[in-house]
LUMMARLO-652464 format. One line per 8 residues: their letters; for each residue x, y, z of C-alpha. Coordinates in steps of 0.001 Angstrom, whole numbers, plus 500000, padded with zeros to 6 digits. Each point is the difference from the previous one (the first is absolute). Layout:
residues N
A	X:Y:Z | ...
This chain:
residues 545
XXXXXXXX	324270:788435:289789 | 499328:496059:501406 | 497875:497430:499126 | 497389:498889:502439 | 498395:496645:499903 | 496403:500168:502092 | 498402:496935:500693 | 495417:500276:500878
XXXXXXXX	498359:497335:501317 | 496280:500756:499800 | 497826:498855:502527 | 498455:497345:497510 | 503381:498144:500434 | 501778:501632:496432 | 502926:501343:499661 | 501127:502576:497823
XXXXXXXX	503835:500529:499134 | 500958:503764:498120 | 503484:501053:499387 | 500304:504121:499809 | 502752:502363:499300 | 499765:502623:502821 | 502120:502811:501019 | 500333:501941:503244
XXXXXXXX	499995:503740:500594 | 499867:502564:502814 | 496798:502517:499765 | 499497:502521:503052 | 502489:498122:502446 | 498130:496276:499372 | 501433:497311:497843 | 497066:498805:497189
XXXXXXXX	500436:497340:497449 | 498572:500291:496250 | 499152:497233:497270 | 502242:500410:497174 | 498836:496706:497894 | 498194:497076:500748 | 502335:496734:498792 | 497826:497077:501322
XXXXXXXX	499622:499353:496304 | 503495:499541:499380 | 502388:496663:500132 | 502354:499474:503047 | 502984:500272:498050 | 498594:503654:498947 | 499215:500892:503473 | 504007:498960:500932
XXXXXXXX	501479:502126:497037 | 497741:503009:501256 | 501257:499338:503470 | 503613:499765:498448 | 499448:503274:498600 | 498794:501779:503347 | 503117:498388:501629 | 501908:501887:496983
XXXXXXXX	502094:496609:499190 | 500846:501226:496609 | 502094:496952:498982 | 496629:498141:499865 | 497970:502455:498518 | 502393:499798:496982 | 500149:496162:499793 | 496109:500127:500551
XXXXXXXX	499639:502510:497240 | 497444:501929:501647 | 498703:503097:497959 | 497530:502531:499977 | 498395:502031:497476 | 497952:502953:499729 | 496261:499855:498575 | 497507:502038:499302
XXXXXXXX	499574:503500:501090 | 497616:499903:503337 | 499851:503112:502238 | 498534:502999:498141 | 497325:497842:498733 | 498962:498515:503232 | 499980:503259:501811 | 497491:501069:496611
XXXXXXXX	497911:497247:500241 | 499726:500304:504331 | 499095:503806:499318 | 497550:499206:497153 | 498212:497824:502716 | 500060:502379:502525 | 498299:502407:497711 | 497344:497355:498970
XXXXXXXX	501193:499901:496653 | 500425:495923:499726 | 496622:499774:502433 | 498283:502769:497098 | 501314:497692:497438 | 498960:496632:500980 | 501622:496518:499576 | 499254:498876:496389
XXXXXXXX	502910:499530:497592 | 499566:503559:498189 | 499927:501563:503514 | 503388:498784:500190 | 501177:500799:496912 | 498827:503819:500768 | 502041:499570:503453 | 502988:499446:497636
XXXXXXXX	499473:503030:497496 | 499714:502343:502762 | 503169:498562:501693 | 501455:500277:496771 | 499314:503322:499044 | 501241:501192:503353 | 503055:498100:499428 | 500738:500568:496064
XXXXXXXX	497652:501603:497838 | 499353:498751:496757 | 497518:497678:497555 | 498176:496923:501468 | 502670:497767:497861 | 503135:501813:502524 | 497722:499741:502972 | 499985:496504:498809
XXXXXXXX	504032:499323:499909 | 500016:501472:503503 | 499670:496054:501259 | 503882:499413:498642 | 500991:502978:502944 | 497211:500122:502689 | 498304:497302:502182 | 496416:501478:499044
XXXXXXXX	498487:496879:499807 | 501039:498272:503598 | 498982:503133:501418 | 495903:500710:498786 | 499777:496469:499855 | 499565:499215:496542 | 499450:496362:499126 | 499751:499669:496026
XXXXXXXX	502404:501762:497511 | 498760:502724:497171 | 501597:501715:497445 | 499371:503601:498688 | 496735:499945:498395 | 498741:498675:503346 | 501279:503550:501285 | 497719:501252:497326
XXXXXXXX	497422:497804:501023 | 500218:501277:503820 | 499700:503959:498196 | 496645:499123:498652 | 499046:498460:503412 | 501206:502538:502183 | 497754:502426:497712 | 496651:497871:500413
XXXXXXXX	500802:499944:503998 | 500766:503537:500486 | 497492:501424:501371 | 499839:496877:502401 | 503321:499996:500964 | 499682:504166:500876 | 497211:499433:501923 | 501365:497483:502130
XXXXXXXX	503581:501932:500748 | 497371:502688:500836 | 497762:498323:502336 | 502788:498266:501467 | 500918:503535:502140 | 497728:501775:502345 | 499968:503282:498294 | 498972:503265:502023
XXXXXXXX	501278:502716:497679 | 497034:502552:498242 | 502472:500921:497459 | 501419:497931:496071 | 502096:501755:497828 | 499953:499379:496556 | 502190:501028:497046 | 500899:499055:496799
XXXXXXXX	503050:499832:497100 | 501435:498358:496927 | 502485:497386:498840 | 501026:500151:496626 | 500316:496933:497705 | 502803:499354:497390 | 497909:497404:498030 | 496744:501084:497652
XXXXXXXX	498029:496736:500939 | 498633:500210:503837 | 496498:499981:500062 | 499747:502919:502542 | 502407:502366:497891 | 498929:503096:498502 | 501264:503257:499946 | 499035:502593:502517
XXXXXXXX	501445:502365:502925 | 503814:498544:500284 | 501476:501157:503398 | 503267:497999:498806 | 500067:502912:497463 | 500948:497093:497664 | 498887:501100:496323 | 498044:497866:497562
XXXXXXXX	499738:497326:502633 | 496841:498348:501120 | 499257:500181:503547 | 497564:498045:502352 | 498793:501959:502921 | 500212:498225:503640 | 497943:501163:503067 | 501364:499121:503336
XXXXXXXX	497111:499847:503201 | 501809:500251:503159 | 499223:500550:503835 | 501895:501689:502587 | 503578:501052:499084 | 499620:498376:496937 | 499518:496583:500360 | 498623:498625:496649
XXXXXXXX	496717:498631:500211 | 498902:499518:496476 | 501422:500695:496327 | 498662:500051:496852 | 500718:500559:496465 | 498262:501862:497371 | 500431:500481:496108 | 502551:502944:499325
XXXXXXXX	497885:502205:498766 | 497795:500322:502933 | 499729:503149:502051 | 501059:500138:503496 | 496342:501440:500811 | 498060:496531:498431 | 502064:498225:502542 | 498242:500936:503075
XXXXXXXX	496925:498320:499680 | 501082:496544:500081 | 502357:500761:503089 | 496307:501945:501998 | 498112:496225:499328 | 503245:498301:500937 | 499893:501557:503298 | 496538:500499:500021
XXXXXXXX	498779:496253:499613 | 503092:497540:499913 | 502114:501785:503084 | 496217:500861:501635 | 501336:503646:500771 | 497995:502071:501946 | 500299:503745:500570 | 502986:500161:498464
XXXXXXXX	502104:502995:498108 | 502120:499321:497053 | 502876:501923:499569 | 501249:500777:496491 | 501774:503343:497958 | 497884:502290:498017 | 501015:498654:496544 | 497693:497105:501658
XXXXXXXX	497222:501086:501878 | 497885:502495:498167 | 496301:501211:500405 | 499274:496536:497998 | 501590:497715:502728 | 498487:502171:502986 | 496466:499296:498785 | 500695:496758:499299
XXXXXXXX	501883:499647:503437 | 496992:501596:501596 | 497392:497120:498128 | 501739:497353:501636 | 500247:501831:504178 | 503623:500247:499500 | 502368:503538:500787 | 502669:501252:498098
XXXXXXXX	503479:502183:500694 | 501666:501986:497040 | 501156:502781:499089 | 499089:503116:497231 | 501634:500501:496525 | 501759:503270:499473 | 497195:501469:498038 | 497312:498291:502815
XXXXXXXX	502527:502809:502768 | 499573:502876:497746 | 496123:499566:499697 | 499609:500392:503767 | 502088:502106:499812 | 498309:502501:497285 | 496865:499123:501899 | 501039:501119:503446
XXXXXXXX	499622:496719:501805 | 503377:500670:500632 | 502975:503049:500140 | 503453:499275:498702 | 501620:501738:503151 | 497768:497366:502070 | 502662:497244:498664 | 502426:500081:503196
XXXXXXXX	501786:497108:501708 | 497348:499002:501981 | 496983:497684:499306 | 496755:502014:499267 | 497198:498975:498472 | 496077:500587:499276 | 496704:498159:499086 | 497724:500594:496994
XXXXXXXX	497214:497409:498580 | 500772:497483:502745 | 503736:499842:498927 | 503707:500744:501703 | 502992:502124:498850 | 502661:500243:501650 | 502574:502429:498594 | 503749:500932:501057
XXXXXXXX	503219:501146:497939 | 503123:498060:500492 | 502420:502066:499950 | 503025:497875:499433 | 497989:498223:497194 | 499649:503877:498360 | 503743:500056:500100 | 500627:497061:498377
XXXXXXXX	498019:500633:496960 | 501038:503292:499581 | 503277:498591:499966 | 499313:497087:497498 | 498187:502585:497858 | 502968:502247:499873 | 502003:496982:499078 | 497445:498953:497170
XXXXXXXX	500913:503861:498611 | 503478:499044:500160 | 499610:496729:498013 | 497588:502429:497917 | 503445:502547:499238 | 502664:497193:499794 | 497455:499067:496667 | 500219:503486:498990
XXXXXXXX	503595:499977:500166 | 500307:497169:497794 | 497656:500983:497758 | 501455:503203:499441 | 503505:498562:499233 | 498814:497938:497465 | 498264:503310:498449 | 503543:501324:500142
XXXXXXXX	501773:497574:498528 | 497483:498738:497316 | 498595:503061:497628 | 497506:497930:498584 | 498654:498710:503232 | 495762:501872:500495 | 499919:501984:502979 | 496172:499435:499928
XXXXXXXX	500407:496581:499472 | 502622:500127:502852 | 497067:501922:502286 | 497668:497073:499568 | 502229:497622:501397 | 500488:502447:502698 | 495927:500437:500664 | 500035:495956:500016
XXXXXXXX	502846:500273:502982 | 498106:502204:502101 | 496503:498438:499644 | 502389:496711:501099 | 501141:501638:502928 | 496816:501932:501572 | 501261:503556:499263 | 498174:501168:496937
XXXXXXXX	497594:501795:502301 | 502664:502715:501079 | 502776:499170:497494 | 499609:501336:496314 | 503284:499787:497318 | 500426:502618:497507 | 502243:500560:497000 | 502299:502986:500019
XXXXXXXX	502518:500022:497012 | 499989:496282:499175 | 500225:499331:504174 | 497735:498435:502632 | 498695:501903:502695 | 498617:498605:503335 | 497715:502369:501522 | 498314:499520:503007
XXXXXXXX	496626:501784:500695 | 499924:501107:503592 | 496125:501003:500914 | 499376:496270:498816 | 503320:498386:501844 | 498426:502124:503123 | 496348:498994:499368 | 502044:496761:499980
XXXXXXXX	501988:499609:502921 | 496720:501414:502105 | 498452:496286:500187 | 503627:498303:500604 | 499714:497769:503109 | 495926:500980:500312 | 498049:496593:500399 | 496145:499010:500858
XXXXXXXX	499263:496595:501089 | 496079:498619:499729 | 498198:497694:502193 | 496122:499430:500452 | 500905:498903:503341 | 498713:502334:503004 | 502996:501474:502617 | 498137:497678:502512
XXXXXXXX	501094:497094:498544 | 503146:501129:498203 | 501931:502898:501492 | 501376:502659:497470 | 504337:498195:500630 | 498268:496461:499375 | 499234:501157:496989 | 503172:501540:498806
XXXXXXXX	502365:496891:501554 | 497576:497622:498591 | 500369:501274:496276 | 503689:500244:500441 | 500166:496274:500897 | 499061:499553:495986 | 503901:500129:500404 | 499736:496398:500878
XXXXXXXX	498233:498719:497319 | 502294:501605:497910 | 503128:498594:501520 | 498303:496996:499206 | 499524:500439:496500 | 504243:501460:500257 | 500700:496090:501415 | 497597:498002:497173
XXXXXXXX	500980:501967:497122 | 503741:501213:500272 | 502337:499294:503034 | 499164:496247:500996 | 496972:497558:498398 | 500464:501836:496859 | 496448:499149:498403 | 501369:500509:496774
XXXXXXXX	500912:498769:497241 | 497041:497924:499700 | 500393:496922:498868 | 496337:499170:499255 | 497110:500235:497244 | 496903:499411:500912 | 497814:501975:502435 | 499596:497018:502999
XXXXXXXX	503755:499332:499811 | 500430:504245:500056 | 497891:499906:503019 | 501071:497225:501465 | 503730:501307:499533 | 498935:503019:501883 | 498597:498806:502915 | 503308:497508:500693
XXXXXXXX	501933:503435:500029 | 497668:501382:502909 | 500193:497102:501672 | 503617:499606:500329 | 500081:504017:500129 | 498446:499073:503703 | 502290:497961:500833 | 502642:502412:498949
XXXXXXXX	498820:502578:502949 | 499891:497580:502536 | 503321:498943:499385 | 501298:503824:499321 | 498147:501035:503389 | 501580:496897:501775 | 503498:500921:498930 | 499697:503775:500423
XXXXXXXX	502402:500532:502224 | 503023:498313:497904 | 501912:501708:497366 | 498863:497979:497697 | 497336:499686:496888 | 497432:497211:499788 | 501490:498678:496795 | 504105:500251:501843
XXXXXXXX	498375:497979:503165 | 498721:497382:497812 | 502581:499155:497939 | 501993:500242:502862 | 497593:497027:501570 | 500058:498356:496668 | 503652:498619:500868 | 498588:498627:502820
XXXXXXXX	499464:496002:498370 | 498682:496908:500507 | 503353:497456:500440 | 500616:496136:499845 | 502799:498019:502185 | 500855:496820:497568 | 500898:496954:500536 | 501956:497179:498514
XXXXXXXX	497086:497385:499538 | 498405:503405:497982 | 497415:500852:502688 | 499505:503338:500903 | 498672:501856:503023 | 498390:503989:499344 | 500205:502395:502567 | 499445:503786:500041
XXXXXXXX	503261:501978:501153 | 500075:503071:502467 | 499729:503146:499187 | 502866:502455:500203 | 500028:503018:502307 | 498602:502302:497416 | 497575:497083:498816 | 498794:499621:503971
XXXXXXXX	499454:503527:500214 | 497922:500339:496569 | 497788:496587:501461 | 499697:501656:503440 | 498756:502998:498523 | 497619:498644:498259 | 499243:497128:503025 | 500182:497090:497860
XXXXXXXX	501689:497114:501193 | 502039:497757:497009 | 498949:495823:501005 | 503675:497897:500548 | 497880:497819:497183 | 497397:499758:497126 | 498461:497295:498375 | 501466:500589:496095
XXXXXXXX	497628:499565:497105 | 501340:499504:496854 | 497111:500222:497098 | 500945:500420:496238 | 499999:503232:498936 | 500566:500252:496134 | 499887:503038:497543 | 498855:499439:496221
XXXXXXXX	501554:502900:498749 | 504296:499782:499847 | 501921:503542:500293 | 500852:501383:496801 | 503483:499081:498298 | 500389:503303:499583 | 499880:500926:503490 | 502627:497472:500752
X	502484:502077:498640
C-alpha cells in the first residue's frame, strides 16, 4: 500500500488537493490500483505516521503510539442489506423511519432471532444503522411500533414486491401450517389442528402464497382454530384482484381444495390442481371410473364432468409405507411386550385395563384397522387380520391427481411435476418454522404485532434463498457463511491528537469467495452513523447468573 497525493485543477481555475491510500495488484497479467481510504481529511502529521507505517519503521510507530481497534461488525449485514435491495425489499418498503426500522428486524431475525428488545441490543455488535441509513435512534417499543405498521402496509408492500417482477408463470401454490405458542395471551391463539403435535398448546395457523419453486409471495395469519379449507378464499381474491391474475391454476393438497374451493375457484375464472382423499380413490374406484390393476408406473388419466385425473402407482412410495407400517406393528409389539411384563410381575395389575391402553396405542399408530389385541391367560395378544391388511396394502402407492384444466393447456406430467413442486412451499415452511428464521417463540400479543411479526419472517425467509442459492455450491449453511462474514468488521487507525480514520478491511480468501459468490462487492469505506439506540427494559438479575 502507498499514499497518493492528486492534485485537479478545474477548468474554472480551482484546484482540488485529495490524499488516498491506494494499493497495487496484478489481475489477468495488468497491474490495477484500488482505493483503500480516502485521508484528505486527515492532518499532515497523520498522513506522515501512516506513511511511517507503510515504510514499516516500527521504532516510530511505537514512539507515535499508533493503534488500531476493531468496531462494529460490518460484512454479513452489508451483503443482507445489498441482497434485500436487489430483491426490492428496501424499494417495497419505502424510505420513512418505520421502513427502516422493518429493514433492521428482518436483518435481525436473519442474524439472531429473538424479541424486538434483542433485535434492539443488536446495535452494541452490528453496524445496522450505517448500513440502511438510519438517521434518528429508537428503542424497543419503536420495534413494536414498526409491527403494527408493517401490518397496516401489508398488503401494499406485497403488491409492490409482486409487481416489481414480470411474472409469466400460470401456476401458485399454496399451503398452509401451525406454530404453536407457549403464552395464553396472543390474540390469534386458540386451539385447533397442531402439526407441532404439541399438546394443550394454542396454535395460530400461517398460510404461505408462493410462485414458481417456491418463492413466497404473500403470508398471512389466521386465528388457530381456523380450518385449512376457510383459508382459500382470501388467497382466490388476493390473486384474483390485488396480484390481477388471470387464467391462472392454484395448486394446493386435498386437505385444501375440496368441492367447496373448486366452485368457488370456478366463480372467480380461476383453475385448480389437487389431488383425491383415500376414500375420494375408492369411490371411483367402486364406481368403475377406474380399475385398481389400471394403477401402473405410467401416467394415465381420463375426463368426466369437464374435469382431469390423472392416476399412476409409485411403486417405490408402496414400499416405503409398507415398510413404515410394518415398523408401526413393531412399535405396536415392543408395547405388548412391556405390557405383558408388567402383568407378570404385578398380580394386581387389570389385563382389561392393560388392553385399553393397548387399543389407545394402536389407534395412535394407524394400525387398529388390521391389528386387534386379545387376552389369553392374563397376556396380550397382537393379531393381525390379513383380508383387511390385504384390502390394505391394495391402494399402497395408488394416487389420483385433479385438475379442471384441459390436456391442451396442461399436459397429463405438468400436472403431476407441478403438484410435486408443493415440495417447495413446504421446504419453505421447514426454513421459517424449524431449521433457520425460527418463527417461534412469539414474542407478541396482539393481532397487528402477530401479523406484522409474520410477515418480517417471510421477508427475510426471501432473502434466506437468495443467499442459500448464491452459496450453493460451498459446503457451507447460510447461518455458518454469515457468521463467518460477521468477523469481517468495521476498524479505526488512531492517532495521538485522538482522531481517527474508519476503513473497511479485506476480506479473507474464504470471505472473497463467499462475496464473489454472491457478486457483491464490500466499499474500502462507509460513511458511519451513530444514532442512540436505547432499550427500556434491563436483562433480568437473574439471568446474569
Amino acid at each position: 500500500m502507498f499514499v497518493v497525493r492528486n492534485i485537479l485543477k478545474r477548468s474554472s481555475g480551482k484546484i482540488y488537493h485529495s490524499i488516498l491510500l491506494r494499493k497495487s495488484y496484478r489481475e489477468n497479467g495488468k497491474v490495477k490500483k484500488k482505493t483503500i481510504a480516502n485521508l484528505s481529511n486527515c492532518s499532515e502529521s497523520e498522513i506522515s505516521l501512516i506513511e511511517t507505517c507503510l515504510k514499516k519503521k516500527t521504532k516510530e510507530i511505537i514512539d507515535n503510539d499508533f493503534r488500531l481497534l476493531q468496531g462494529k461488525s460490518f460484512g454479513a449485514v452489508y451483503i443482507l442489506h445489498q441482497f434485500a435491495k436487489r430483491l426490492g425489499i428496501v424499494q417495497a418498503l419505502g424510505s420513512s423511519f418505520h421502513a427502516n426500522l422493518a429493514l433492521w428486524l428482518i436483518i435481525a431475525r436473519i442474524l439472531e432471532q429473538g424479541s424486538r428488545l434483542s433485535a434492539a441490543r443488536l446495535d452494541k455488535h452490528y453496524d445496522i444503522a450505517s448500513i440502511i441509513g438510519l438517521e434518528r435512534g429508537f428503542d424497543e417499543n419503536n420495534l413494536y411500533d414498526c409491527l403494527r405498521w408493517l401490518s397496516e402496509n401489508q398488503k401494499k408492500i406485497e403488491n409492490n414486491l409482486f409487481h416489481q417482477k414480470q411474472h409469466s408463470t400460470k401456476f401458485y401454490w399454496y399451503d398452509v401450517t401451525s406454530s404453536y405458542l407457549e403464552g395464553e395471551h396472543n390474540e390469534l391463539a386458540a386451539f385447533g389442528y397442531n402439526r407441532d403435535k404439541k399438546k394443550r398448546k394454542r396454535i395460530i395457523v400461517v398460510g404461505l402464497l408462493c410462485e414458481q419453486n417456491g418463492n413466497p409471495i404473500s403470508i398471512e395469519a389466521f386465528k388457530g382454530n381456523t380450518q385449512d379449507t376457510q383459508t382459500i378464499e382470501s388467497q382466490i381474491l388476493k390473486l384474483k384482484h390485488r396480484f390481477e391474475c388471470q387464467s391462472i391454476a392454484v395448486v394446493g393438497d386435498r386437505g385444501l381444495i375440496r368441492n367447496k374451493q373448486k366452485i368457488l375457484l370456478e366463480k372467480h375464472g380461476l383453475h385448480y390442481i389437487s389431488a383425491l382423499t383415500l376414500p375420494e380413490v375408492l369411490s371411483l374406484i367402486n364406481n368403475g371410473h377406474v380399475n385398481l390393476h389400471d394403477f401402473t408406473q405410467d401416467l394415465r388419466s381420463f375426463s368426466q364432468d369437464g374435469v382431469r385425473y390423472i392416476y399412476r402407482c409409485n411403486a417405490e412410495r408402496a414400499l416405503e409405507t409398507q415398510r413404515q407400517r410394518q415398523e408401526r406393528f413393531e412399535t405396536a409389539q415392543r408395547k405388548v411386550d412391556q405390557e405383558n411384563q408388567r402383568l407378570r410381575e404385578k398380580h394386581k395389575v387389570s389385563a382389561m385395563i392393560a388392553k385399553k391402553r393397548i387399543k389407545k396405542v394402536l389407534k395412535k399408530l394407524c394400525v387398529y384397522e388390521w391389528v386387534s389385541v386379545n387376552v389369553v391367560k392374563r397376556q396380550l395378544v397382537l393379531k393381525i387380520e390379513e383380508g383387511k391388511l390385504k384390502e390394505k396394502e391394495k391402494m399402497d402407492g395408488c394416487y389420483i391427481w385433479t385438475t379442471d384444466l384441459s390436456e391442451k393447456e396442461t399436459s397429463d406430467r405438468e400436472v403431476y411435476e407441478r403438484y410435486k413442486d408443493l415440495k417447495y412451499v413446504e421446504d419453505d415452511f421447514r426454513t421459517l418454522k424449524t431449521t433457520f428464521l425460527e418463527i417461534r417463540p412469539i414474542y407478541v400479543r396482539t393481532e397487528e404485532s402477530t401479523r406484522g411479526h409474520i410477515l418480517v419472517s417471510m421477508l427475510a425467509h426471501m432473502i434466506v434463498r437468495e443467499l442459500r442459492s448464491a452459496w450453493v455450491k460451498f459446503d457451507k449453511t447460510v447461518h455458518e457463511a454469515l457468521s463467518e462474514l460477521s468477523f469481517l468488521c468495521r476498524n479505526y487507525i488512531l492517532f495521538p491528537n485522538g482522531k481517527k480514520v474508519s476503513c473497511i478491511p479485506e476480506a479473507n480468501e474464504s470471505m472473497a469467495a463467499l462475496l464473489h459468490a454472491a457478486q457483491i462487492t464490500l466499499p474500502n469505506h462507509h460513511e458511519e452513523i451513530i444514532v442512540p439506540v436505547v432499550t427500556r427494559r434491563k436483562v433480568r438479575k437473574s439471568a446474569n447468573i
